[in-house]
Every structure is written in structure tokens, then in C-alpha cells.
C-alpha positions as CSV (number, residue, x, y, z in Angstrom):
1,X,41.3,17.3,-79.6
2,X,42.5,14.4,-81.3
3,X,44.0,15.9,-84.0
4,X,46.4,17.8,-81.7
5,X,50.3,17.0,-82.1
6,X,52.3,16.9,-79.4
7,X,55.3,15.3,-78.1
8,X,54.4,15.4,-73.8
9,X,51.4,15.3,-71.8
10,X,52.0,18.0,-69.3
11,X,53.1,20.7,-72.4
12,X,49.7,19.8,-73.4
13,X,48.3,20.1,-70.2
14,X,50.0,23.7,-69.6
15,X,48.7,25.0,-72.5
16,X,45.0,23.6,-72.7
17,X,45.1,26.0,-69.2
18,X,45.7,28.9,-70.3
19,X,43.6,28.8,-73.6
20,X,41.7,32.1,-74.5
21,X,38.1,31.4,-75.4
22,X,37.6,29.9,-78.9
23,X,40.9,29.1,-79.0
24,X,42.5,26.0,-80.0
25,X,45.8,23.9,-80.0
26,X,46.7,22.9,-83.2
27,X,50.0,21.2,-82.1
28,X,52.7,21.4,-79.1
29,X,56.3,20.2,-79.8
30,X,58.9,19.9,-77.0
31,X,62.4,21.8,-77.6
32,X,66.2,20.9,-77.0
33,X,69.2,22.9,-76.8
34,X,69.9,26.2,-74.5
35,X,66.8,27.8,-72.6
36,X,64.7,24.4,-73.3
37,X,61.3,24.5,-73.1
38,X,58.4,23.8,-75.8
39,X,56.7,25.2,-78.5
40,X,52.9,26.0,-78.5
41,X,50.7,26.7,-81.4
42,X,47.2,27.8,-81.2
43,X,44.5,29.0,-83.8
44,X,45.4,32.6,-82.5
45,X,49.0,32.2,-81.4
46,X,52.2,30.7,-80.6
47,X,53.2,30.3,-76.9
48,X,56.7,29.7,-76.2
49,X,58.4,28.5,-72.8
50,X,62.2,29.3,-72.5
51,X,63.5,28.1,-69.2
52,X,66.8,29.8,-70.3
53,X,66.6,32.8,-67.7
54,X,68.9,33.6,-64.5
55,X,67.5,31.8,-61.2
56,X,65.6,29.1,-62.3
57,X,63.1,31.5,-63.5
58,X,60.8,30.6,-66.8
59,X,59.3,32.9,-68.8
60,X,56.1,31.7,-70.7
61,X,55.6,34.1,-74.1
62,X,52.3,34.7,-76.4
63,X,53.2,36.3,-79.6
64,X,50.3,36.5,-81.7
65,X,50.7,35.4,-85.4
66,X,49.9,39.5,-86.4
67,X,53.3,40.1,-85.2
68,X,55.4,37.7,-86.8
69,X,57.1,38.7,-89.7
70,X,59.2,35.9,-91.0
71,X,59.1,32.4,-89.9
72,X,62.7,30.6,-91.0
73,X,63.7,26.7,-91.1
74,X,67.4,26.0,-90.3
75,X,68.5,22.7,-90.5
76,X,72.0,21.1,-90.7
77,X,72.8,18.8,-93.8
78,X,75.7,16.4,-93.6
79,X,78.1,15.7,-96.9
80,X,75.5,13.3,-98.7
81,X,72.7,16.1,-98.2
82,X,70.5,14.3,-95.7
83,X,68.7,16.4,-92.8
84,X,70.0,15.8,-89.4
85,X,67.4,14.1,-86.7
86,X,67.0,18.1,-85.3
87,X,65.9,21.5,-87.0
88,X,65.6,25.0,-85.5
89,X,62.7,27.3,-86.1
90,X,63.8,31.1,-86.5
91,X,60.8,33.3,-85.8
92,X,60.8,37.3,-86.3
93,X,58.5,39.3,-83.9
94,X,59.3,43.0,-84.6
95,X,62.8,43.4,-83.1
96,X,63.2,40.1,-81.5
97,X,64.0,36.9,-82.8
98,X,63.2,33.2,-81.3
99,X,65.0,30.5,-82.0
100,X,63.5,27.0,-80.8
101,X,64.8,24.2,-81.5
102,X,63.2,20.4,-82.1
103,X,64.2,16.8,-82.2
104,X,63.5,15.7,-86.1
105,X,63.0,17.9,-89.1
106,X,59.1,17.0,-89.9
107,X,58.6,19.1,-86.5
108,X,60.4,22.2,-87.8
109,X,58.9,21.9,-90.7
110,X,55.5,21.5,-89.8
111,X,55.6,24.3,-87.2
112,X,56.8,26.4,-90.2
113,X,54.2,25.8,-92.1
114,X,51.8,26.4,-89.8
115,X,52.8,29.8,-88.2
116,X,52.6,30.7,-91.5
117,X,49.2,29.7,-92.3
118,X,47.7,31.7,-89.3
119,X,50.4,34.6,-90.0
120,X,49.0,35.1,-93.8
């Protein structure tokens, strides 16, 4: 697994335990902001924990990429057009929306790109 990406260890670690078999990480980015928590993508899906729910409680979502249908970038420019040092990922599962977002554009970017590689 040296070709995963990842930002911390143990968001590594909490998702190589829970892998399906034949499944694979392909990169693991941590979030920021409201409800943060990290970002998992996998050959088969994306697993996202949001730590955003009422006491203390964390909820740990699969979506598979056969549900997604869009995958948005949103980043802030300032007046001279240069990208800010954080993006958001939108992410459209049937009727609800996740919003994660990451320290640095290349994240966003690359997460982007991927969902939509397995979602095609």
C-alpha cells in the first residue's frame, strides 16, 4: 500500500479495518470545518466520517460510487485569482448531498477526480 495517500495514520488505520475483500484504499484525506472527520476512498467506495452529530456521536458512511451522481469542486479565489490553502468536495448521492471539506486544493481536486473515475 505504498501508493496510498493519506494525511494521518489512524484514518488509515480505521479504514484498512473495515475493508471488504478485494478492496483497496486508494487515498484517505483528513477534513476541517463543521462535523470534522475524514474522507475515504476505496476501489469500490467512498467512506465518510462526520463527527458533526448530537452527543458526541459519529456516524461512519459507505456510499458506493454507483450512487453518486455528481461530484462538485468549490473552492474560494481571492481578487488576484489564486486558490485558497482549502477546497470543499460537494458529492450527490440520490437526495443527499456531502460536503467535506480539506486543507489545500490538490486534495479536493484529486478526490474529484477520482470519485469520478470509479463513478464512470
Amino acid at each position: 500500500m505504498s501508493d496510498v495517500v493519506y494525511d494521518k495514520k489512524e484514518q488509515l488505520e480505521q479504514i484498512e479495518s473495515g475493508l471488504l475483500e478485494g478492496e483497496q484504499i486508494v487515498a484517505v484525506y483528513d477534513a476541517i470545518g463543521v462535523g470534522s472527520g475524514f474522507l475515504g476512498l476505496t476501489n469500490r467506495r467512498i467512506i465518510i466520517k462526520d463527527k458533526s452529530f448530537v452527543g458526541n456521536r459519529v456516524a461512519l458512511t459507505s456510499v458506493p460510487y454507483s450512487k453518486v451522481s455528481s461530484v462538485s469542486v468549490v473552492s474560494n479565489k481571492n481578487w488576484v485569482g489564486q486558490f485558497f490553502s482549502t477546497g470543499t468536495l460537494a458529492i450527490q448521492c440520490d437526495d443527499k448531498l456531502y460536503e467535506v471539506e480539506f486543507r489545500g486544493s490538490e486534495k479536493t481536486h484529486h478526490a474529484h477526480n477520482v470519485i469520478l473515475h470509479y463513478a464512470s
